[in-house]
C-alpha positions as CSV (number, residue, x, y, z in Angstrom):
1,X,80.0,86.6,77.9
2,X,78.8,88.8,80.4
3,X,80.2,88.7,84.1
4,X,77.2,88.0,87.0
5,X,76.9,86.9,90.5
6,X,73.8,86.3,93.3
7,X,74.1,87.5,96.2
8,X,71.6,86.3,99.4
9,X,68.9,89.3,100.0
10,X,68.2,88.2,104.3
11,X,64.5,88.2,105.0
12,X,62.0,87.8,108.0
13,X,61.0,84.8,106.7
14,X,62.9,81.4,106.7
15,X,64.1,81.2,103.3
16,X,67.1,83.0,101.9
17,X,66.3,84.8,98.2
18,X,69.2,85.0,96.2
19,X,69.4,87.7,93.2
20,X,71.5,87.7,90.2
21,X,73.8,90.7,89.8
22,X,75.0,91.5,86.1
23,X,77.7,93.6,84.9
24,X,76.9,95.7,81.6
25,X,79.7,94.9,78.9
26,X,80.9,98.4,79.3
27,X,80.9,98.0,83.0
28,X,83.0,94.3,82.5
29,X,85.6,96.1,80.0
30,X,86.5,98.9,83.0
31,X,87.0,96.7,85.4
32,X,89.1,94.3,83.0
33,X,90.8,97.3,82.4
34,X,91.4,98.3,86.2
35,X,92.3,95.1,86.9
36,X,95.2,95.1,83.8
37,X,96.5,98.4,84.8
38,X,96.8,97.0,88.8
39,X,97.8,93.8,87.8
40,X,100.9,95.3,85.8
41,X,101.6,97.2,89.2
42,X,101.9,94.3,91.3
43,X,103.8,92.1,89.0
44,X,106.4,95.3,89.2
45,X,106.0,94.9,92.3
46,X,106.4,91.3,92.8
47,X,109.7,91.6,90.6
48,X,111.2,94.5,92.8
49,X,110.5,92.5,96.1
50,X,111.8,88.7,94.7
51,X,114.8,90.9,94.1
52,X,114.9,92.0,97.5
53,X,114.1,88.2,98.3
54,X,116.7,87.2,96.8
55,X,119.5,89.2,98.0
56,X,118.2,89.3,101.6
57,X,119.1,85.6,101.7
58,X,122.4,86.0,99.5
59,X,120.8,84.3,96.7
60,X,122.7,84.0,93.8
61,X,120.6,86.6,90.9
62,X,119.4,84.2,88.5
63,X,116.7,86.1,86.2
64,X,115.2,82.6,85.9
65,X,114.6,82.7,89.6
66,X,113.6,85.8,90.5
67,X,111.4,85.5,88.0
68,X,109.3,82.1,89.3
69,X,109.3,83.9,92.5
70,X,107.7,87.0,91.2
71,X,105.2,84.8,89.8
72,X,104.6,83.1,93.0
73,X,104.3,86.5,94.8
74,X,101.7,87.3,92.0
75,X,100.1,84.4,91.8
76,X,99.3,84.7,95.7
77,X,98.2,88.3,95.5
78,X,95.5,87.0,93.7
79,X,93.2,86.9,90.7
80,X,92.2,90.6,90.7
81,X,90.3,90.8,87.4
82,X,87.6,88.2,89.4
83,X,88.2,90.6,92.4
84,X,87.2,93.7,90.4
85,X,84.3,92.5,88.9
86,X,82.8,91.1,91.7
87,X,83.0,94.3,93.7
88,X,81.1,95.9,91.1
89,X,78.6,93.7,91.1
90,X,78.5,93.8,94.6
91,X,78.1,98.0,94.8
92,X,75.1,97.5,92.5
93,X,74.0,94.8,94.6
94,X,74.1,97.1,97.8
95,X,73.1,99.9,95.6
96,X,69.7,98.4,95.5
């Protein structure tokens, strides 16, 4: 399955044009693979500040609970494989 998405080319006329940016498989794997590597970083992350969290409010250290808030910190930070891939797609889209 290869990743795509259109993007609106602006024109004099009245109409909007829309073209279909593709990712090559080789550029898809790289950015999953950016996106892995970052994502590992900000779950880290997300860990080290629910601890933080946690004790700021004097919070009793449950692993089980630091850990749902990690993944609610995460979970707001966003999908960034989706992220990744669509900026790609959107430098070859400017690129043009």
């Amino acid at each position: 399955m290869t990743f795509s998405k259109s993007f609106p080319i602006t024109s004099d006329k009245s109409f909007t044009k829309w073209e279909e940016i593709t990712l090559t498989n080789e550029e898809e794997r790289y950015q999953e693979s950016l996106a892995r590597k970052d994502n590992i970083k900000k779950m880290n992350e997300c860990i080290e500040d629910a601890k933080k969290i946690i004790e700021g409010n004097r919070l009793k250290p449950y692993q089980t609970d630091m850990i749902h808030v990690a993944i609610a910190l995460f979970e707001k930070r966003g999908s960034h494989e989706i992220y990744y891939k669509e900026n790609k797609a959107k430098e070859k889209f400017d690129q043009k």
